[in-house]
DRENZANU-589002 format. One record per residue (C-alpha): x, y, z; residue in three letters; residue number from 1. Coordinates in nm, 4 decimals. Layout:
        c1        c2        c3    r    k
         X         Y         Z  Ala  NUM
...
//
This chain:
        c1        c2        c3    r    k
   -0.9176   -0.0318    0.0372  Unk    1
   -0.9639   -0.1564    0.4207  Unk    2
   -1.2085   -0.4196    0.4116  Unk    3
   -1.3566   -0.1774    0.6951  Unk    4
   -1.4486   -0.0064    0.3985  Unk    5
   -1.5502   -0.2309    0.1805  Unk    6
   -1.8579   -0.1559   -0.0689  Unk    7
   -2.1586   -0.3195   -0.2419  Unk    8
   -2.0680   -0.5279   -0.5883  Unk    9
   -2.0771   -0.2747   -0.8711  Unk   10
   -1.9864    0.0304   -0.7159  Unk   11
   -1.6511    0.2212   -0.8768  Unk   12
   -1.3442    0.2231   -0.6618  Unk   13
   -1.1941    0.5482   -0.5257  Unk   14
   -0.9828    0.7307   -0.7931  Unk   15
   -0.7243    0.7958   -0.5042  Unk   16
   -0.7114    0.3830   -0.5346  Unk   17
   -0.6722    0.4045   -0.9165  Unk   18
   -0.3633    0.6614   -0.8680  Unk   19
   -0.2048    0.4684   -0.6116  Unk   20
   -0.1765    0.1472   -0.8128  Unk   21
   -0.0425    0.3498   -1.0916  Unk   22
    0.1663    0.5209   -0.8245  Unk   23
    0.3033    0.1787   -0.6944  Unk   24
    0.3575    0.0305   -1.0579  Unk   25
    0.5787    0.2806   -1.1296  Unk   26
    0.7843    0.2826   -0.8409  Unk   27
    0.8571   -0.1087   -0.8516  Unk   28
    0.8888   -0.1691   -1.1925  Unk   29
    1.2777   -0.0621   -1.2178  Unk   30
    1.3587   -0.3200   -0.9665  Unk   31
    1.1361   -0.6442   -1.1378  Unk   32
    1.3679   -0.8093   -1.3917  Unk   33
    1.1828   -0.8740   -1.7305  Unk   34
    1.3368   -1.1952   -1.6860  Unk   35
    1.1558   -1.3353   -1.3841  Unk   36
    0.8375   -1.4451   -1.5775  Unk   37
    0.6719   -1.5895   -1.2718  Unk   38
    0.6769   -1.3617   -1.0160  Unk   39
    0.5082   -1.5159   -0.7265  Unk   40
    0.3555   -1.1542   -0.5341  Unk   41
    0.1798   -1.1472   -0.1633  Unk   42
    0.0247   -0.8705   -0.0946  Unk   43
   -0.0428   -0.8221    0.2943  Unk   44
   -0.3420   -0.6237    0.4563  Unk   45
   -0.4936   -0.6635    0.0979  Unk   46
   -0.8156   -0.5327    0.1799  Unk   47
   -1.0516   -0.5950   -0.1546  Unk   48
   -0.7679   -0.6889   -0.3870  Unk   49
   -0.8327   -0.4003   -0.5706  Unk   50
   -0.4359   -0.3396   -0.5931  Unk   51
   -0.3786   -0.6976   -0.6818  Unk   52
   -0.5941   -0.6604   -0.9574  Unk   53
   -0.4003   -0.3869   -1.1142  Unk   54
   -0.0744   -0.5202   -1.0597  Unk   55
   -0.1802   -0.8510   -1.2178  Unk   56
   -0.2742   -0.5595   -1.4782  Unk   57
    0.0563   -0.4216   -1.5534  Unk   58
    0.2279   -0.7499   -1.4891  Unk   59
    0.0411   -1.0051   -1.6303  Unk   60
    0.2866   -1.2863   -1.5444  Unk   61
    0.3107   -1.2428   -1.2056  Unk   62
    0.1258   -1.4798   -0.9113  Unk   63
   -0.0929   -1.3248   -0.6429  Unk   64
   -0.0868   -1.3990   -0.3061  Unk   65
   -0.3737   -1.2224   -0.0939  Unk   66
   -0.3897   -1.2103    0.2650  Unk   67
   -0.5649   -1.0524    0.5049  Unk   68
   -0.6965   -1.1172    0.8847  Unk   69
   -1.0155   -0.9850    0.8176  Unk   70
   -1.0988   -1.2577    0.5756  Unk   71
   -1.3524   -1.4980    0.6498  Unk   72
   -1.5405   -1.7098    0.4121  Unk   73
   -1.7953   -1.5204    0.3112  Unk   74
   -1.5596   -1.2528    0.1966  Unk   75
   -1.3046   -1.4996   -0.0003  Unk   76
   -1.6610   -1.6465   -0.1695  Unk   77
   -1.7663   -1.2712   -0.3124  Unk   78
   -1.3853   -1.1511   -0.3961  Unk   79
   -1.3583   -1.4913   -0.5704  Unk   80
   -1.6223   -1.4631   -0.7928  Unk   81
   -1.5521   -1.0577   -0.8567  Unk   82
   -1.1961   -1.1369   -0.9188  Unk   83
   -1.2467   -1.4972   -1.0984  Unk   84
   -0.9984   -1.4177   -1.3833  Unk   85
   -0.7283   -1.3029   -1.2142  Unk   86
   -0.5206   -1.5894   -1.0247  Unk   87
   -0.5253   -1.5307   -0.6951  Unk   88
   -0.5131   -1.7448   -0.4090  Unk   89
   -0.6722   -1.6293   -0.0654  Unk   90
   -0.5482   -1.6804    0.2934  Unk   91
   -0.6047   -1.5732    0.6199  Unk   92
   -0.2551   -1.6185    0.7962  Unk   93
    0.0535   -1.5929    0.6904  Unk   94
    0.1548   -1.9470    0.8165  Unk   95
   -0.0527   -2.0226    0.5316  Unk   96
    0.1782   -1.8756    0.2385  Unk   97
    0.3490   -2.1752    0.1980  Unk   98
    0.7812   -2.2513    0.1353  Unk   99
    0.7428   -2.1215   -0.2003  Unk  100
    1.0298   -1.7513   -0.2381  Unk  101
    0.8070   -1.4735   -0.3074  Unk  102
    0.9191   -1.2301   -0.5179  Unk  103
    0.7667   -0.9268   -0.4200  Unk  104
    0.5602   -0.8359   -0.0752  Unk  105
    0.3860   -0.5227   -0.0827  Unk  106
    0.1987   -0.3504    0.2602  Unk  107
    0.0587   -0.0720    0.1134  Unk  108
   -0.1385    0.0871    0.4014  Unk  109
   -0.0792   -0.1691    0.6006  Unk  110
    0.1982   -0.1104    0.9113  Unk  111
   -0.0378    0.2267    1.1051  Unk  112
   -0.2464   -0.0855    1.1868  Unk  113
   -0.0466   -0.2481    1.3758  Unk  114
    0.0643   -0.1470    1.7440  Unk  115
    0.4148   -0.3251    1.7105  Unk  116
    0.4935   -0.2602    1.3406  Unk  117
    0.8991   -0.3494    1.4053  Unk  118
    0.8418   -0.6920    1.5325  Unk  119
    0.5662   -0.7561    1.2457  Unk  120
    0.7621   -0.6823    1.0074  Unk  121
    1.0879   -0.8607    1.1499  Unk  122
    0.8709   -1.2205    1.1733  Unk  123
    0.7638   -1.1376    0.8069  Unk  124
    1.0887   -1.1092    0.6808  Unk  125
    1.2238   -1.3991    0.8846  Unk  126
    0.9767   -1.6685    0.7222  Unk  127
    1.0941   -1.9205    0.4787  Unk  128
    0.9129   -1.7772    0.2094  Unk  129
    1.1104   -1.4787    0.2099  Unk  130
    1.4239   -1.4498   -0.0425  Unk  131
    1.7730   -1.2826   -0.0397  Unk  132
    1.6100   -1.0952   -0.3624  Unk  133
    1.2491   -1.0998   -0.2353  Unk  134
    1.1670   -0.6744   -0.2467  Unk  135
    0.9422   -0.5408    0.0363  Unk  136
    0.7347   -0.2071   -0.0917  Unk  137
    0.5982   -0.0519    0.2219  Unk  138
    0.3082    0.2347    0.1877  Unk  139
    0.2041    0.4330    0.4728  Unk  140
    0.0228    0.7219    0.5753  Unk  141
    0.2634    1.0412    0.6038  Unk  142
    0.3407    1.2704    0.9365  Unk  143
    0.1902    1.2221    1.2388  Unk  144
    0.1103    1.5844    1.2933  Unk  145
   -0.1715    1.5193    1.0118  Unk  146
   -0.3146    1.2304    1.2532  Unk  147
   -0.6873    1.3311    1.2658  Unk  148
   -1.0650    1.1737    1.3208  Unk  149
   -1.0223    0.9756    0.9816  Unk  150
   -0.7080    0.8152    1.1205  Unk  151
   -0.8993    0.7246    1.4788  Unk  152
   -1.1850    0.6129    1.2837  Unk  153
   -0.9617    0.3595    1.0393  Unk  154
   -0.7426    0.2453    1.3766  Unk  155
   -0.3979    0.3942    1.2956  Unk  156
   -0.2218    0.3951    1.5413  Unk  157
    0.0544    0.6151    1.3627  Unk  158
    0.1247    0.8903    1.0668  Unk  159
    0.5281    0.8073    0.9665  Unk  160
    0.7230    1.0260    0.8603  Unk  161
    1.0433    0.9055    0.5900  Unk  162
    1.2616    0.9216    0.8957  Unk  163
    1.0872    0.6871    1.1246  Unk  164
    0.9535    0.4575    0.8499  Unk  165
    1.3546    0.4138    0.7610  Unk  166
    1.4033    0.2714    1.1041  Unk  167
    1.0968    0.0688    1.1574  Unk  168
    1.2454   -0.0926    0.7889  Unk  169
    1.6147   -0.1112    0.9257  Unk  170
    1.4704   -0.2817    1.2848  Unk  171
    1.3271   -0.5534    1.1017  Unk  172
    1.6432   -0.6233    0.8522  Unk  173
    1.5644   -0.4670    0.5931  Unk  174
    1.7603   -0.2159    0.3499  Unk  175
    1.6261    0.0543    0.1747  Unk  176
    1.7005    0.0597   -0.1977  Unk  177
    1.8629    0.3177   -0.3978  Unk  178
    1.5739    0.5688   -0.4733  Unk  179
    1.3769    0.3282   -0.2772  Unk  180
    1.2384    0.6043   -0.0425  Unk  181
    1.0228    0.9306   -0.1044  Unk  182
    0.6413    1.0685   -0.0602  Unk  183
    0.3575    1.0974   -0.3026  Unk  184
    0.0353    1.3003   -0.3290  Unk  185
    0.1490    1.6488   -0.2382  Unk  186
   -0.1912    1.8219   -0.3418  Unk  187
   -0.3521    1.5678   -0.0561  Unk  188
   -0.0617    1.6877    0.1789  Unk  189
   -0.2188    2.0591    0.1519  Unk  190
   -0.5595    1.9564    0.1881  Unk  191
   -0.5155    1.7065    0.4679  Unk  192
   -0.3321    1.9877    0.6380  Unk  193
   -0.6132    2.2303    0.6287  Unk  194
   -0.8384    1.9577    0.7287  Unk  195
   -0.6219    1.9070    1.0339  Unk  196
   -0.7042    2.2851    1.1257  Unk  197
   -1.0298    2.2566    1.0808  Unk  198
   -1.0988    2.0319    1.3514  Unk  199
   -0.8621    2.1677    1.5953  Unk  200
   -1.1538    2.4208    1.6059  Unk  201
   -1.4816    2.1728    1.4829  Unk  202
   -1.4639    1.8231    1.5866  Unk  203
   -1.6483    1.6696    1.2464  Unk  204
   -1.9914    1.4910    1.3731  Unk  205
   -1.9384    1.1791    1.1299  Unk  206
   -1.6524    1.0242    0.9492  Unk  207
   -1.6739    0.8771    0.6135  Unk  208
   -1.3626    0.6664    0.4212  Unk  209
   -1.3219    0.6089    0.0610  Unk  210
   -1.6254    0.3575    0.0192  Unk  211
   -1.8623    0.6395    0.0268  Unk  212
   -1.6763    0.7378   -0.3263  Unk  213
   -2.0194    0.7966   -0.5467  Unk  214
   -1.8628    0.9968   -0.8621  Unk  215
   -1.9097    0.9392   -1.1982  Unk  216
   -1.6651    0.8180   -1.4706  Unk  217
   -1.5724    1.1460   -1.6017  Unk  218
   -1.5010    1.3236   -1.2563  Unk  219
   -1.3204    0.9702   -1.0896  Unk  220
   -1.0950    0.9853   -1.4415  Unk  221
   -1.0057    1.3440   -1.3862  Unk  222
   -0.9365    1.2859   -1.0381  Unk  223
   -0.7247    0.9971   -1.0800  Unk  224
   -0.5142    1.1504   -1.3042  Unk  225
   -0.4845    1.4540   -1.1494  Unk  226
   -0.3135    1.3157   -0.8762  Unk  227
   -0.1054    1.0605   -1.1172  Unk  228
    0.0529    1.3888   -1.2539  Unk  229
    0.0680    1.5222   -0.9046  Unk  230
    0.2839    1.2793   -0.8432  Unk  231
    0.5231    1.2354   -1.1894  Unk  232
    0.5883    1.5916   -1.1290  Unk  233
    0.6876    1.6007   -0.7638  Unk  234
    0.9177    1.2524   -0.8662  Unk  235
    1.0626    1.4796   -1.1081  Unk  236
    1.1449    1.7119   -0.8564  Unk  237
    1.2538    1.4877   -0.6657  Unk  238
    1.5272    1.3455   -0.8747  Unk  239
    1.6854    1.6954   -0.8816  Unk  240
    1.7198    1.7850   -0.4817  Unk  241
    1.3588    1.9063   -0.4528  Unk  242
    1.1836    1.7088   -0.1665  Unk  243
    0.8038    1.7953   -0.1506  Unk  244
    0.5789    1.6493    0.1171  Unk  245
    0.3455    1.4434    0.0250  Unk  246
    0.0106    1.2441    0.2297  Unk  247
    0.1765    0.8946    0.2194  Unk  248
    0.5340    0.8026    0.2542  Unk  249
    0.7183    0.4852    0.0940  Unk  250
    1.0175    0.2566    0.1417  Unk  251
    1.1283   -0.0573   -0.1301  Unk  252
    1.3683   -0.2718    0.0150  Unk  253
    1.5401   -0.5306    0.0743  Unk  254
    1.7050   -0.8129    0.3387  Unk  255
    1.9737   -0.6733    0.4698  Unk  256
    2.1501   -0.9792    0.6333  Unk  257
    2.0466   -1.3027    0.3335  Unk  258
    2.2048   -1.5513    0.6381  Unk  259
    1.9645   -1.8640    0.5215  Unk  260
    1.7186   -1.7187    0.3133  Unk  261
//
């Protein structure tokens, strides 16, 4: 989650975050070779390094890298401790990554944060640590006619849509891979939809994100999983021709031009 968002030690993550880490597993896992057994992994914009954690979960030979401008030390102290058998290092810059190729960058809900998300992404991809091979998997919130309060209230400064994530990918020299594009959560396409309705008639009063996530084990479990099979079934479709919408949109990829990488 945004940091913006962060909660108090103890308290159960969102399922939505749950789903999404099993969502993002499962798309990058056809392009990791079972051979690389030290897969060095930077995750930017990584918030509580809830993802991180799971990753490191599914892939327990992999190297984490998290990084995030909202660290300070006070943060890195707590998420150090909370996440003390995982290894992860912590950084606040990405001048501090280091020459070391990474493997795999992921900015899962990361680029409607930044104004200029092209030339972001284009000095990312032009650092040393970056790889002929190194794959970029990109999550973002999905079309910008869905932009509401919530959004405002997070600082997005867009919704994309598959079309106009493609091109902020292709400005910064990257290529999309085979299957490397699509949406998930369809069911949270519908009801962020109605919600967008709503308040072009009632401006809400307050705005709450996922930290205020209070449910207990049973209804976070059935929640998660619902949307897990939300989104195996719309993949599915997918496969065959059938496109659903969904509330987030995502691109893997990778350098286009490998010039000195």
């Amino acid at each position: 989650m945004d940091i913006k968002e962060q909660k108090v030690a103890g308290k159960r993550n969102h399922p939505w975050e749950y789903a999404r880490g099993r969502v993002v597993n499962s798309l990058v896992k056809p392009y990791l070779s079972d051979n690389d057994t030290q897969k060095l992994v930077l995750d930017v914009g990584c918030g509580d390094v809830f993802f991180l954690s799971r990753f490191h979960d599914e892939f327990p030979n992999s190297q984490l890298i998290a990084i995030d401008t909202a660290f300070d030390n006070e943060i890195i102290d707590f998420l150090k401790n909370k996440y003390s058998h995982y290894p992860i290092d912590y950084v606040k810059n990405i001048d501090e990554v280091g020459d070391k190729k990474v493997s795999v960058v992921f900015l899962l809900d990361v680029l409607e944060h930044i104004e200029n998300a092209s030339v972001f992404l284009k000095t990312l991809v032009e650092k040393s640590f970056i790889g002929k091979d190194t794959l970029f998997v990109i999550s973002v919130p999905a079309y910008q006619a869905l932009f509401v309060e919530h959004d405002r209230w997070l600082g997005h400064y867009r919704r994309y849509s598959r079309k106009t994530l493609a091109e902020t990918v292709r400005v910064a020299g990257l290529q999309q891979l085979s299957g490397g594009r699509g949406h998930f959560f369809f069911s949270l396409f519908l009801i962020r939809a109605l919600q967008k309705v709503m308040e072009f008639f009632i401006k809400p009063k307050t705005v709450t994100g996922i930290g205020s996530w209070n449910g207990g084990k049973i209804v976070s479990s059935l929640y998660e999983n619902a949307l897990v099979l939300d989104f195996r079934l719309c993949h599915l479709l997918n496969k065959i021709g059938i496109h659903l919408p969904g509330l987030s949109t995502y691109s893997i990829s990778k350098p286009i031009n490998p010039k000195k990488l």
